[in-house]
N, C-alpha and C positions, 0 to 999 in steps of 0.2 A: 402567587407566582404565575406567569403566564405559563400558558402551551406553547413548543414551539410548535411553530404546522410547518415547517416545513419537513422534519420528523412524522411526518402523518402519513397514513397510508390515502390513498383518495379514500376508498370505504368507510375509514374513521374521519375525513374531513367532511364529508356528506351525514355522517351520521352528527356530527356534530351541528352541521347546519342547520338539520330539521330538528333537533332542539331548540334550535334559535329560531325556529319561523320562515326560514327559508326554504323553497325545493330544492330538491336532492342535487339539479342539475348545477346549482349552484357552488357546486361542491368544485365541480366537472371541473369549471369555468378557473377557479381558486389556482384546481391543484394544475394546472393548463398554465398560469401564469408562474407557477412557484418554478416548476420542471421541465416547460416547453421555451417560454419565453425569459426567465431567468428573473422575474421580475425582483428589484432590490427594497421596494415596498408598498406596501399595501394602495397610496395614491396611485400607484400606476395602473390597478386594476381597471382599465376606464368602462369595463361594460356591467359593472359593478356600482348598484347608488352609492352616492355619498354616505346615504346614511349605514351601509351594511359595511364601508370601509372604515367609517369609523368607528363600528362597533368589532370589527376582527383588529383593530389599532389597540381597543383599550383589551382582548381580551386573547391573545395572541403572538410570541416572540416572532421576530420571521429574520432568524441569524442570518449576516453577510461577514463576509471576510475580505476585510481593509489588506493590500497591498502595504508591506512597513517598506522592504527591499525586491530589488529585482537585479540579479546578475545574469547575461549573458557571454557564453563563450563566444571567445574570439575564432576558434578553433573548427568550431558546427553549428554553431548556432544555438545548442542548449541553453535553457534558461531557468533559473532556479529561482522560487519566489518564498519570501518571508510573510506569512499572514500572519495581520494580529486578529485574535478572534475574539467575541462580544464581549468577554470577561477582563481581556487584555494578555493572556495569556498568547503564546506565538507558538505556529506551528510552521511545516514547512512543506514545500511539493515542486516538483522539476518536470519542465514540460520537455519530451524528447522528438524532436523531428527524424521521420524515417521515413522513405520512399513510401511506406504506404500509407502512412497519414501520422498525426499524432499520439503520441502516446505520454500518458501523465500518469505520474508515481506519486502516490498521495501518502500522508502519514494517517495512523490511528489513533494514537494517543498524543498525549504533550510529553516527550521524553518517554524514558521508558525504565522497566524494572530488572529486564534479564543479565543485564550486566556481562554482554558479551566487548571482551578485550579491547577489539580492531573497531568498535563503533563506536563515534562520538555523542549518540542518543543518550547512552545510558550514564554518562559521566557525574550527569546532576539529580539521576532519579524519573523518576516518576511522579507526574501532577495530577494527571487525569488522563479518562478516556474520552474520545471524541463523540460527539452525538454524530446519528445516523446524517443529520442535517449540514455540518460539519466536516465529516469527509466527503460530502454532494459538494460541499460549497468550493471544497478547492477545487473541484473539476468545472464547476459553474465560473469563476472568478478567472480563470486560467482563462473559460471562454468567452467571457465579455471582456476580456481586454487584451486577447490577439485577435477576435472577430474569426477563429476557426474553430473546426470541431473537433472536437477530442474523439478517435477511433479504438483507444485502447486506455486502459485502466490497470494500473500497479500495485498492490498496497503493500507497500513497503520502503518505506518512507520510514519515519520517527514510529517507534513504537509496537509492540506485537500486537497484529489483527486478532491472534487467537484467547489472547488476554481482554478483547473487548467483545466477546463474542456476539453478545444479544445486538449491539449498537453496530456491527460489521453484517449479521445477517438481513439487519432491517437496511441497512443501505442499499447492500447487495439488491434488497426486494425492489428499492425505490428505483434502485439503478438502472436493471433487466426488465421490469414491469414495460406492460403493455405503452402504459402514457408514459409523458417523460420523455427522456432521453433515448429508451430503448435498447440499452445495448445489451449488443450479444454476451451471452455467457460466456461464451467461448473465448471473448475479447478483454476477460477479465483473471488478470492470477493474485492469487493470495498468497504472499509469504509468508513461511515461521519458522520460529529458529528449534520448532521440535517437543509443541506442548501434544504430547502422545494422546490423550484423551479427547482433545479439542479436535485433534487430527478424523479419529474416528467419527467424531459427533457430525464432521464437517461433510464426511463421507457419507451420510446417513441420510441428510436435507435432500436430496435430489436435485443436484445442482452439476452445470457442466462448466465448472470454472475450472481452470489451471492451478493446481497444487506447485508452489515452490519451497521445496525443504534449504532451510541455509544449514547446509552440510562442514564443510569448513574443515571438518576430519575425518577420519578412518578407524580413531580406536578412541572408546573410551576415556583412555590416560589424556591422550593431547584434547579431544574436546573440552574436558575439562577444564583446561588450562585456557581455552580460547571462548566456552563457552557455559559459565556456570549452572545451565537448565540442564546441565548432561547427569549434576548431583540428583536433581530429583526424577527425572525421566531419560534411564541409560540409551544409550544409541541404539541396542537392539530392540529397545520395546519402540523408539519411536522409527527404525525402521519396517517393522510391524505392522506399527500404526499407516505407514506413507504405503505398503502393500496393500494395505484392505481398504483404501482409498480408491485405488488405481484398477485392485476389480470391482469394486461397488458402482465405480463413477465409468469404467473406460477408457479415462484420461491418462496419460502419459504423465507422471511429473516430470517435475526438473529439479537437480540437487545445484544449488548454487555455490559454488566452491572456490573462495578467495584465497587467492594464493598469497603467501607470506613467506618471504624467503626466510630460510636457513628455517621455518617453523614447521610447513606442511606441503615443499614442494620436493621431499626424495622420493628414490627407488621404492620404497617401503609405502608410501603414499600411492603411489601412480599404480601398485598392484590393489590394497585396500580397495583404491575409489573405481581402479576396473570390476573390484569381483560387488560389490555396492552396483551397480550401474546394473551388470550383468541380471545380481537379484532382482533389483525392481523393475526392470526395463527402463531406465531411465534417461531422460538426456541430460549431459553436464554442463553446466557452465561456468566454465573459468573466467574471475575475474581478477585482474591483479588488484592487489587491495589498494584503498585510498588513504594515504600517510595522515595517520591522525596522531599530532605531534605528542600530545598527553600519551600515549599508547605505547611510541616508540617502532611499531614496525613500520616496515619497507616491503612494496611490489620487488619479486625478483625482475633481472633483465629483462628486456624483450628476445631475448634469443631461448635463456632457460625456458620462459613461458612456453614458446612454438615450442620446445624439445619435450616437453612437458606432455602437451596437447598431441603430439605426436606416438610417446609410448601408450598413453592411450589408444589411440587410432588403429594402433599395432595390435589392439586389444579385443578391437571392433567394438568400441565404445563410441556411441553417438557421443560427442563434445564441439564444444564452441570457444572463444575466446571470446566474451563480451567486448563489444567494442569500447574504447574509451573517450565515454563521451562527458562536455566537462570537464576536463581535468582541471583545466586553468581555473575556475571558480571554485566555491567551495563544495566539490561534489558531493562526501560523506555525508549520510544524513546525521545530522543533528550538527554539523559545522557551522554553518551559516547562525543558525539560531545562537548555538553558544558566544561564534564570538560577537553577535551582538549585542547581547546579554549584558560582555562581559568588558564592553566599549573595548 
């Protein structure tokens, strides 16, 4: 079975070169074209002999992610892209235009296992998790075919990042690292819907990414109902967990909180998610949810929403209203995917 390299770190691809008879700088030159210039194979290496590209051909995977679909909104411009990836399996990622450059939301797994209500991901399970190489690749594929640069990075797309731990840190490396792409820590959030253990560990690495808790309730009873990980990791341990985040790391999270009418947008609600906010110092972000018809809920109005966002406000509760971007496509994650699927 080959290596993929572009899962390598440069240190492991240099070490592996001079195995093979190559200087080290060879290495340089490799991971230069994997992660500067995007290269899709091994021939295009041109300052590379023939002979050393076909010897990383036969002993080397070097993953790319085929375009299946591409929908853009009529509405912003948003663009959501269906990849098939080397096995044939399909993932999904949505490129967001915003004044200050772009921003892409990538997925971690193929589907996913948490079986939260309002998400179309989890409907069919869980396939797998994504190699480190794999979540590069939809930020790479997004850029060689709008020809712009991605300035910010999402994971939260298809699947929980903290369920694929080892393959989300080593991205992470590939991502922030020196060569490459470089990007800022700072310019990168990881969402989870609340694996308390994973949370801490996250805290631990010395990393200055963005923690996003997907919050969704207030008490126990209704998480539950909305979000099955609350059986095995109750709200207060994984609010616990999102505090010793926030002093280990500095960072500020953010609780992402989909509102669903008649489910989690009362008086009862709006105080829970003030005194949550208060505890962590947190900023909220309300999102009205995206109707996912197997599911059955509905965004309340646009007026409930502001009224909503307001008793907050009243609260001194930093919050926002995500804007909605996408609507018209299929914005939920795992939408697109499935009804592909499922013609």
């Amino acid at each position: 079975m080959k290596t993929d390299i572009k899962s390598l770190t440069m240190a492991e691809i240099k070490q592996t070169l001079t195995k093979m008879g190559e200087k080290p700088f060879r290495g340089e030159q490799i991971y230069g074209w994997l992660h500067e210039k995007l290269a899709v194979s091994f021939g295009e290496m041109s300052n590379l002999s023939g002979d050393l590209r076909s010897r990383l051909e036969d002993r080397f995977a070097l993953p790319v992610l085929s375009a299946v679909q591409v929908q853009k909104s009529r509405l912003d411009g948003t663009e959501k892209y269906l990849f098939r990836l080397p096995d044939g399996h399909l993932t999904e990622s949505v490129r967001m235009r915003y004044h200050h450059g772009n921003s892409v939301c990538i997925s971690s797994q193929v589907g996913c296992r948490m079986g939260c209500r309002f998400c179309a991901s989890t409907l069919d399970g869980l396939e797998r998790g994504l190699a480190p190489s794999e979540m590069l690749e939809q930020i790479y594929a997004i850029t060689r075919l709008t020809g712009e640069r991605v300035s910010n990075v999402v994971v939260m797309g298809m699947g929980e990042p903290l369920d694929n731990y080892d393959n989300l840190l080593r991205f992470l490396s590939l991502l922030t690292g020196e060569k490459g792409l470089h990007m800022s820590q700072r310019n990168v959030t990881i969402s989870t819907c609340g694996i308390a253990p994973g949370i801490r560990r996250l805290a631990d690495e010395g990393l200055q990414i963005t923690l996003a808790l997907s919050l969704h309730a207030v008490t126990d009873e209704k998480r539950k109902r909305l979000m099955p990980i609350t059986e095995k990791y109750p709200l207060e341990e994984v609010l616990s967990a999102c505090a010793y985040y926030g002093e280990r790391t500095g960072r500020r999270i953010t609780c992402e909180y989909s509102l669903i009418a008649g489910v989690n947008d009362g008086d009862a609600d709006v105080a829970g998610l003030a005194a949550i906010a208060g505890r962590l110092h947190c900023h909220i972000n309300l999102i009205p949810v995206n109707p996912v018809t197997e599911r059955g809920f509905a965004a309340p109005g646009r007026g409930h929403v502001q009224d909503f966002k307001s008793r907050l406000e009243k609260r001194r509760v930093n919050v926002t209203v995500r804007r909605e971007m996408g609507r018209d496509i299929d914005g939920a994650c795992g939408q697109l995917r499935r009804r592909y699927e499922n013609g």
